[in-house]
N, C-alpha and C positions, 0 to 999 in steps of 0.2 A: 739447415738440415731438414730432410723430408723423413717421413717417418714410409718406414718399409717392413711386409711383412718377411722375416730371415727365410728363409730356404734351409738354412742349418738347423736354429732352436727351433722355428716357428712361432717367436711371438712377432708382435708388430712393434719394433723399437726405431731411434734414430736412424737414420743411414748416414753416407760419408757424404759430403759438402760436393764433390767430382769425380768425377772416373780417377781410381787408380794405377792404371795401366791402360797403353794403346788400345785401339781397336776393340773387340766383340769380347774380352775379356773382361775388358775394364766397365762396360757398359752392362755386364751381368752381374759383376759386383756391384755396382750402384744400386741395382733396380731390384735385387731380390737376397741381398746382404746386408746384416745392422752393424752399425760402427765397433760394437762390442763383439761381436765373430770376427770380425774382420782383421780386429786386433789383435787375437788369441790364432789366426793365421798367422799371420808375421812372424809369430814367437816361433810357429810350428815349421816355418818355412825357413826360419834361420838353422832348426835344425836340422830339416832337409840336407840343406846348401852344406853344413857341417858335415854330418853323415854320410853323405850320398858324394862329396868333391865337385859338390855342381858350380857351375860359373856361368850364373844368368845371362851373360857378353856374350854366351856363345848358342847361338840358335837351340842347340840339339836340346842341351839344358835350360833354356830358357822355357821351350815346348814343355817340356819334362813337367818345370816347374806350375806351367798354368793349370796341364791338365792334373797334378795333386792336388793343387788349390779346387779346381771344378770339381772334382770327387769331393774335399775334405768339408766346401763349403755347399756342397749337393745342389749345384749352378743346374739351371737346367735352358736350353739355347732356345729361344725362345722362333717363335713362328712366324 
């Protein structure tokens, strides 16, 4: 694991071992999220998919889902 400063708390902790999702997504969590946000997403994104009837299989809700993750985890697309 690398250590990363979060974009969410702002301290500089662990990050995650690989991109957890495709593409430009998975590559912003890596680089500017710590394992401990990351995880406290999951919980928060299960209840998304609860609440909201979403079905990450399907494009529209999958989009949904990333860009609450980019807000919740205050991703920022880098340059």
């Amino acid at each position: 694991m690398t250590e990363v400063t979060c974009s969410r708390c702002g301290s500089t902790a662990s990050g995650l071992d690989a991109e957890p999702l495709p593409g430009e997504p998975g590559r912003l969590v890596l680089r500017q999220a710590c394992a401990s946000c990351w995880s406290e997403w999951l919980g928060e994104q299960v209840k998304l998919i609860n609440e909201l009837r979403l079905n990450p299989a399907r494009p529209e809700h999958y989009d949904r889902l990333v860009a609450e993750m980019t807000t919740w985890l205050n991703l920022q697309r880098e340059e």
